[in-house]
Backbone bond lengths (Angstrom), bond angles and torsions (degrees), N, CA, C in turn:
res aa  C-N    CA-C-N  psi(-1)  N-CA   C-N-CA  omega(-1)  CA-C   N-CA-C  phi
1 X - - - 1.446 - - 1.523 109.77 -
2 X 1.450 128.00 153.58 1.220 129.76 162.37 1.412 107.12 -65.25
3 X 1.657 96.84 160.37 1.301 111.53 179.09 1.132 139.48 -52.93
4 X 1.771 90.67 -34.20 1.837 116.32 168.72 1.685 125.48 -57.49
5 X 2.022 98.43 3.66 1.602 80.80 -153.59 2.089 79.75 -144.59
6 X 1.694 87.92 30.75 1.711 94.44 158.26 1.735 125.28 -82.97
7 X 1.082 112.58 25.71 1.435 114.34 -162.48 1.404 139.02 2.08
8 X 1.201 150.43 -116.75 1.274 117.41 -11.98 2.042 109.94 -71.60
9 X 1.615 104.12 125.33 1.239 140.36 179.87 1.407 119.62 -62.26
10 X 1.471 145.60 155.16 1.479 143.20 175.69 1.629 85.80 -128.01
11 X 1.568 118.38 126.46 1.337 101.03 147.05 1.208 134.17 -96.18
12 X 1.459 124.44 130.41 1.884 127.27 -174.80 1.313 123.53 -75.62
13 X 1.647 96.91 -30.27 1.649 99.43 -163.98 1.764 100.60 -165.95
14 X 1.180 115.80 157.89 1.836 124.98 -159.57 1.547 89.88 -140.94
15 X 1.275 123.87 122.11 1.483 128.89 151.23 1.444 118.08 -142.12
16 X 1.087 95.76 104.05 1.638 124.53 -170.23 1.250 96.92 69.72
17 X 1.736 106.99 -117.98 2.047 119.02 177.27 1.354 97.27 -80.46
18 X 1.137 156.12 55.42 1.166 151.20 167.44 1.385 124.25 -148.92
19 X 1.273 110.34 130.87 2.019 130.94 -174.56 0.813 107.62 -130.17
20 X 1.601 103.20 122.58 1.503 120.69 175.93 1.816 90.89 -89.43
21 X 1.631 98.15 139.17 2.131 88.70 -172.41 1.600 76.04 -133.83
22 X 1.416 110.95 162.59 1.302 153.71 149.81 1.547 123.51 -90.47
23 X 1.506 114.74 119.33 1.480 108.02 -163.03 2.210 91.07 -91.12
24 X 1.358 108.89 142.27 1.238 106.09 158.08 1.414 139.32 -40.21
25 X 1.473 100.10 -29.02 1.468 117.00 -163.17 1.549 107.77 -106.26
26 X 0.993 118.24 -35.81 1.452 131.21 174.77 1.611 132.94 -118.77
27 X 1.252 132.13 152.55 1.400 124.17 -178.68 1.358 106.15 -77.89
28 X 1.028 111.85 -17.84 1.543 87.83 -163.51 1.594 111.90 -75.42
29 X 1.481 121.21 158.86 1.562 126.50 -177.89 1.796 103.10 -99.58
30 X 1.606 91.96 165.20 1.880 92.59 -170.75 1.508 66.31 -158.36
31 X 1.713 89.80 138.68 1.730 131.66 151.42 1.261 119.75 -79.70
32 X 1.665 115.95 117.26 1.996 91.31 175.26 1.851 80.94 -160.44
33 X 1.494 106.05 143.79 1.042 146.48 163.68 1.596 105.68 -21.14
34 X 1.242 122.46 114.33 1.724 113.06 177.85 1.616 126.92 -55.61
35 X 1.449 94.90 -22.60 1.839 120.79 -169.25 1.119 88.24 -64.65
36 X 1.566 131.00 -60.42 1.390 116.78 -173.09 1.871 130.12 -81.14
37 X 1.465 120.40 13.99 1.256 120.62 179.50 1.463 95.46 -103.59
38 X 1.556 101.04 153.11 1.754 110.62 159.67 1.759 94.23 -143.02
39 X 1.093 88.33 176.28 1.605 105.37 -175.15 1.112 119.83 -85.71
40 X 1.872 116.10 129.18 1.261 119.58 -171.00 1.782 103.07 -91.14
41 X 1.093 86.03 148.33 1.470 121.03 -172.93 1.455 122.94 -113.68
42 X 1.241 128.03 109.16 1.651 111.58 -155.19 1.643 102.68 -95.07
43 X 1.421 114.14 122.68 1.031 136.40 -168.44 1.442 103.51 -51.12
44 X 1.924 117.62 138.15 1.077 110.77 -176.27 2.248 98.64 -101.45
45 X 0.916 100.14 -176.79 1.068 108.35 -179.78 1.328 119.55 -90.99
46 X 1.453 146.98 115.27 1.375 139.29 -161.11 1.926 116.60 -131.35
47 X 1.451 71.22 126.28 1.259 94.17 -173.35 1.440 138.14 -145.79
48 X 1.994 105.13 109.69 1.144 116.12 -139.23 1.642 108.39 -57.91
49 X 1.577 83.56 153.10 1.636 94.27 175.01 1.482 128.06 -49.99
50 X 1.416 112.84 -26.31 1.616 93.24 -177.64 1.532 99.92 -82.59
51 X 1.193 136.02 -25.67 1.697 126.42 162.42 1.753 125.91 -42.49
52 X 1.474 91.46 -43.47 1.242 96.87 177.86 1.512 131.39 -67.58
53 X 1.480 98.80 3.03 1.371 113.44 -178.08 1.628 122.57 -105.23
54 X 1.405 95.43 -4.82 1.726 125.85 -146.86 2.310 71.75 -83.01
55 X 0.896 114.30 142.58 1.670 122.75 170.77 1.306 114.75 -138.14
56 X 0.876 108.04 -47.82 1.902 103.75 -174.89 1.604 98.47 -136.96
57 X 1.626 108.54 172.70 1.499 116.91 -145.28 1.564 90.48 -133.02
58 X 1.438 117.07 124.80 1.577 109.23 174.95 1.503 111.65 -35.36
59 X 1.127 120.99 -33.36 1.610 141.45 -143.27 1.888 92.56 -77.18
60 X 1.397 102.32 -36.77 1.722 120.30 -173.53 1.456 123.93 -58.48
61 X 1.326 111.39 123.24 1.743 96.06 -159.84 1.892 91.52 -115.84
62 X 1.183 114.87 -167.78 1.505 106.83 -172.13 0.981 100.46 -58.36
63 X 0.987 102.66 162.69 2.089 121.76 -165.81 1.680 101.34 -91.24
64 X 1.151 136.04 88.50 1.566 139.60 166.67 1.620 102.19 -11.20
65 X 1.548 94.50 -178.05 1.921 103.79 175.65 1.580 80.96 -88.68
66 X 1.763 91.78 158.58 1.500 118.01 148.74 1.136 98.30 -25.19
67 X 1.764 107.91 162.72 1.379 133.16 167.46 1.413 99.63 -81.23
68 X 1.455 137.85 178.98 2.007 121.99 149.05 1.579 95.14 -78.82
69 X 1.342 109.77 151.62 1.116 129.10 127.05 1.608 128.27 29.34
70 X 1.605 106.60 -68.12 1.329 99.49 -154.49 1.185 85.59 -105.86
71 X 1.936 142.48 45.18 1.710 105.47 -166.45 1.902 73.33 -149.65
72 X 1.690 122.59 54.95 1.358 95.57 -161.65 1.688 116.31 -63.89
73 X 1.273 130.95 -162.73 1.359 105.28 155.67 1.957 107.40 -99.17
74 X 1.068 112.32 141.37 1.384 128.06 151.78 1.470 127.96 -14.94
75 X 1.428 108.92 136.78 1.340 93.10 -176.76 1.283 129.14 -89.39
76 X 0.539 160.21 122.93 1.792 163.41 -140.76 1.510 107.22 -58.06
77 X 0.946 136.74 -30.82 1.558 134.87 163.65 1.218 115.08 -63.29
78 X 1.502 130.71 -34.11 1.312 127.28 -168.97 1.434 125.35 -84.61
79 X 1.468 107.62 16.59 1.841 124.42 177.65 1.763 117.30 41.24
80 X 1.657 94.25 32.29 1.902 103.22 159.79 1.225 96.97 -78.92
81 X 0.807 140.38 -45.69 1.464 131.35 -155.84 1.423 120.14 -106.47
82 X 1.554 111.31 138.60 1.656 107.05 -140.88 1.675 84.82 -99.71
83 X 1.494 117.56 164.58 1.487 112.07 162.29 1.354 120.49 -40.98
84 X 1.093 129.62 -64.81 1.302 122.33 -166.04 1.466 128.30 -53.79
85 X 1.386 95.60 -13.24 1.881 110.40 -174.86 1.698 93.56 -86.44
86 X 1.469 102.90 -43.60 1.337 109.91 -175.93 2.005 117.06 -53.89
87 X 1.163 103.47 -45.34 1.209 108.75 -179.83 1.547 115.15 -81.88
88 X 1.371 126.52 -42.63 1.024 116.56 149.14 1.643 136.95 -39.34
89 X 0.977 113.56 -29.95 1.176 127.30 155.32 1.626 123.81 -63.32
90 X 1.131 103.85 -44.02 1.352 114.15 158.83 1.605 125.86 -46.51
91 X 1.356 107.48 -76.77 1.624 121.73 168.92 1.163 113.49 -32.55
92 X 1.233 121.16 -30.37 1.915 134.29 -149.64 1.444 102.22 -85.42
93 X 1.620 95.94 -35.36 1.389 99.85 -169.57 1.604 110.56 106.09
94 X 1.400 108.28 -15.42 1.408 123.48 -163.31 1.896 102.28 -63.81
95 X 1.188 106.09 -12.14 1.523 107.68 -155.94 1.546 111.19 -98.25
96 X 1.580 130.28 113.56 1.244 97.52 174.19 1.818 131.60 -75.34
97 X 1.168 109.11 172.62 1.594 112.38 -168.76 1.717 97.75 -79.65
98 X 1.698 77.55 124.45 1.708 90.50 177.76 1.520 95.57 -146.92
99 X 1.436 126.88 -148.54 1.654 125.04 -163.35 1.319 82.73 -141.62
100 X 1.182 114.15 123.52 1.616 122.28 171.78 1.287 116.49 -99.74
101 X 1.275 131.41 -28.64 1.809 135.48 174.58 1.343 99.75 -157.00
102 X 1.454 104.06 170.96 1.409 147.41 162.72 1.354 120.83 -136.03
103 X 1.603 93.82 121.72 1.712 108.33 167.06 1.105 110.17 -127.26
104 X 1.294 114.12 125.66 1.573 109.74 -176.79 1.473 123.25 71.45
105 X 1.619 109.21 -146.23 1.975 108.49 150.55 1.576 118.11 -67.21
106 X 1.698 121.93 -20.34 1.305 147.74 -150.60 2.325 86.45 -74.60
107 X 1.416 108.75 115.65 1.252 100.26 163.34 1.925 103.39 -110.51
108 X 1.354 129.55 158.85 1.107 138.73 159.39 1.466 112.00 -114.82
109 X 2.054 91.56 125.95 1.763 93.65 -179.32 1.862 82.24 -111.98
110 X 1.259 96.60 -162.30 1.864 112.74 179.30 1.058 95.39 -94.28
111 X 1.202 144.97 2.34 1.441 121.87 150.49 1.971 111.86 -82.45
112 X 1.422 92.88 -37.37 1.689 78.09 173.89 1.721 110.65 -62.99
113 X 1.262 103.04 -43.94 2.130 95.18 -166.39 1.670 82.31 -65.05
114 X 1.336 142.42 -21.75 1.542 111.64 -171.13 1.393 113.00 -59.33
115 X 1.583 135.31 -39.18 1.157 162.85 164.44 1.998 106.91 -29.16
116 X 1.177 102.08 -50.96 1.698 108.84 157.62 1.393 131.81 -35.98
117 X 1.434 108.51 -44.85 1.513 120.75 -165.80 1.327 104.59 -61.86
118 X 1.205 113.40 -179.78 1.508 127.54 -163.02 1.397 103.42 -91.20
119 X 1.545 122.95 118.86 1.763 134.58 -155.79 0.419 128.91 55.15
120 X 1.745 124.80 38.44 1.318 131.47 147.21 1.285 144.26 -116.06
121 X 1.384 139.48 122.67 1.341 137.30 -137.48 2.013 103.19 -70.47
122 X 1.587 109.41 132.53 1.330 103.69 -179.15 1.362 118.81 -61.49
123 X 1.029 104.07 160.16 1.717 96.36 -176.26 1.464 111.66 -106.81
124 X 1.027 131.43 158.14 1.497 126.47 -164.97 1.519 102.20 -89.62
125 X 0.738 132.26 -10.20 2.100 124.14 159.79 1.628 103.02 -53.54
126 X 1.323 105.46 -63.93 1.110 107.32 174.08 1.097 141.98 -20.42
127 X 1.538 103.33 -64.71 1.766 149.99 -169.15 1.866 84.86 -65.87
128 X 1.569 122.38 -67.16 1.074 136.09 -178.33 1.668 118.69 -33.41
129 X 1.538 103.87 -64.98 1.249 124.15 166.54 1.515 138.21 -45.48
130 X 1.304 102.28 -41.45 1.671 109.30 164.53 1.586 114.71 -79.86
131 X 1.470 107.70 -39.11 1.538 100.84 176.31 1.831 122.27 -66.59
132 X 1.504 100.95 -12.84 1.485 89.90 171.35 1.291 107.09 -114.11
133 X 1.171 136.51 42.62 1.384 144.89 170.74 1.542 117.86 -125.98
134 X 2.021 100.78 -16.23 1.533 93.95 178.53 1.391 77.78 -92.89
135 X 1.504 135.07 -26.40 1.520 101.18 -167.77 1.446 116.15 -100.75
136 X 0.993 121.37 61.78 1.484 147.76 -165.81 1.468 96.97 -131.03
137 X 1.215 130.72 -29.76 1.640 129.15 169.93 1.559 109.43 -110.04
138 X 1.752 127.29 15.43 1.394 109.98 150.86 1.420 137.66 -89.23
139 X 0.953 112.89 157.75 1.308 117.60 -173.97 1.461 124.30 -71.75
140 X 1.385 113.80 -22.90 1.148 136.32 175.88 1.539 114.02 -80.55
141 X 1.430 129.85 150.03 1.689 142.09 141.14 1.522 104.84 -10.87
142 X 0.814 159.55 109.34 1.075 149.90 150.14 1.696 140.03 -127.82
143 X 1.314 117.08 120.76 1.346 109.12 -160.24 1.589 129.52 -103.12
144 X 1.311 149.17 48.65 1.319 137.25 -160.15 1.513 120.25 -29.29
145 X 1.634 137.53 120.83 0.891 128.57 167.79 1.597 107.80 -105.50
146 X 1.532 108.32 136.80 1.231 108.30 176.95 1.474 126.98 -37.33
147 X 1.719 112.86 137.98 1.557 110.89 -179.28 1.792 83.64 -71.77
148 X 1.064 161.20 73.34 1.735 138.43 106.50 1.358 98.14 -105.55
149 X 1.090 134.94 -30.73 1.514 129.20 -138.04 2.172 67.02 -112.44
150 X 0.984 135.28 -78.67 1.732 111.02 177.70 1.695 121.59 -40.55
151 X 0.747 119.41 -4.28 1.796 126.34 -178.68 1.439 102.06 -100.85
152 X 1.718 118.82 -53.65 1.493 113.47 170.82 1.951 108.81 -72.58
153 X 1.476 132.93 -5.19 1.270 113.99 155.89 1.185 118.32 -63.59
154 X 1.588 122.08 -51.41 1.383 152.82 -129.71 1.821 79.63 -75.18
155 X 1.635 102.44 -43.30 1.662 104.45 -147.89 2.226 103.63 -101.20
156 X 1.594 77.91 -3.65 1.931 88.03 157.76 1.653 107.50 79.69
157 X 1.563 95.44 20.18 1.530 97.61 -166.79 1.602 104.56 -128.37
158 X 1.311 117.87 13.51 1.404 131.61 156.59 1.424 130.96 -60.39
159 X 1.825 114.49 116.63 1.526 103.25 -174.64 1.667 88.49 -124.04
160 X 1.026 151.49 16.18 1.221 160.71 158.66 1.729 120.44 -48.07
161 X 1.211 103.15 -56.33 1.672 114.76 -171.46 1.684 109.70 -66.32
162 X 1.250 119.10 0.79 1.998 104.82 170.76 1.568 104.71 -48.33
163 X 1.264 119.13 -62.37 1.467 140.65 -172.74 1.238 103.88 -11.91
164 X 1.614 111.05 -57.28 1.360 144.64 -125.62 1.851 104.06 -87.83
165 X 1.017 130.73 54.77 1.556 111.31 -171.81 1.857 122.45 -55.04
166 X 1.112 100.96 101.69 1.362 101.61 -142.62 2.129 100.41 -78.13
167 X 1.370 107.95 -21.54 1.852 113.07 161.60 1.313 96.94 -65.91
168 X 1.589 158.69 -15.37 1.471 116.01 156.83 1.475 128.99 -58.04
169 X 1.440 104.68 -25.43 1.560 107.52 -173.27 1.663 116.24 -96.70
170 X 1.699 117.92 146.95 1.199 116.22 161.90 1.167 127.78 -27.13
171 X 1.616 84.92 -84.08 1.822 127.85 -175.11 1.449 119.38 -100.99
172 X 1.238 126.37 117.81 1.081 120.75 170.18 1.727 115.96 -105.06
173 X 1.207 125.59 133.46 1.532 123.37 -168.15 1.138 132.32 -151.55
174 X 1.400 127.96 138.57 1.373 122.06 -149.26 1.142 112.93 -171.92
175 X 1.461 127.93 149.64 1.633 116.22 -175.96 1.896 106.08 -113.04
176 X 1.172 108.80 144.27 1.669 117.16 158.18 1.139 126.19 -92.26
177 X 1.578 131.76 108.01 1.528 111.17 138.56 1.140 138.26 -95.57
178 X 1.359 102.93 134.98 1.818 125.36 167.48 1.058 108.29 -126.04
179 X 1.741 110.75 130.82 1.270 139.73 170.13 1.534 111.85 62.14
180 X 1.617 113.60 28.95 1.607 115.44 -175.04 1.927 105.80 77.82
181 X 1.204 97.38 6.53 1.514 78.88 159.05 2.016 111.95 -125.26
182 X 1.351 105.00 164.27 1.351 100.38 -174.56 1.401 112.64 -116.52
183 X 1.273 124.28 153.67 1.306 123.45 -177.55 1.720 99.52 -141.63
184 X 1.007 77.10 125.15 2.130 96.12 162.37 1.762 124.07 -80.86
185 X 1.078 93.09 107.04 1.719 113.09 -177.55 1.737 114.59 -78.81
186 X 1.524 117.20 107.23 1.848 81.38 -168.83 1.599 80.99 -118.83
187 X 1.062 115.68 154.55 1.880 115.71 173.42 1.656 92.26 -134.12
188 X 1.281 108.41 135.22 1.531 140.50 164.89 1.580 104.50 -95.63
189 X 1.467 111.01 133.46 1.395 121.88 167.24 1.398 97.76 -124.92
């Protein structure tokens, strides 16, 4: 199906194989064949099991008293709460594990933003994630190769890259870590 006809759909009316649907997002109505609809299902949020196990944050110091009663905190959709409370909250440990963005294939749970805080080593999702999002505004070919699969080049022990025809692309780019520090690899063809 085209893209235009990813819904999620209302149906108005059934005659024979045919539905007249209503898009959520727009007024306008679309006719389409019943054979080709199935039922949308609203995607749950997933999030692997060893995260889900992740509870408290080195960063987390004894847990204060309760708040009272009448002062709960806010729910995170309703934009009371400014980033910095948010992330702090994070670091603390205070936050439960949920998925905060997507870039790319790159997902962020609260264990990755815990990795942010102050003395703590970045984590390579991360590292991953920004490098294909700045190159999402070049002008050039450009290819991100994973920081493992750039760490096993770097370290001469890479059998991965045949695949890879590496003269289609400009830029090829990628970060290394060694010994907790990272380095950015950029190669020009």
């Amino acid at each position: 199906m085209e893209s235009t006809f990813l819904g999620p759909f209302v149906v108005l009316l059934v005659r024979g194989k045919f539905a007249t649907l209503a898009s959520l997002n727009s007024p306008r109505k679309t006719v389409a064949n019943i054979d080709n609809l199935t039922h949308f299902i609203e995607p749950e949020e997933r999030i692997p099991a060893k995260l889900k196990k992740v509870g408290t944050s080195p960063l987390a110091s004894p847990s204060p008293p309760p708040p009272p009663p009448s002062s709960p905190d806010p729910p995170l959709g309703t934009g009371e709460r400014q980033p910095s409370q948010i992330l702090e909250r994070i670091w603390t440990g205070k936050q439960g594990e949920i998925i905060w963005s997507k870039i790319g294939p790159y997902k962020f749970f609260t264990a990755d933003l815990q990795s942010l805080a102050p003395g703590k080593e970045l984590e390579s999702e991360i590292v991953n994630a920004y490098l294909s999002s700045v190159l999402t505004m070049s002008s050039q070919k450009c290819k991100v190769i994973d920081t493992f699969q750039m760490t096993a080049i770097w370290d001469g022990t890479s059998r991965g890259m045949r695949k890879l025809d590496v003269m289609e692309w400009d830029v090829l780019i990628g970060a290394v870590c060694k010994d907790g520090h990272w380095t950015l690899v950029v190669t020009t063809l």
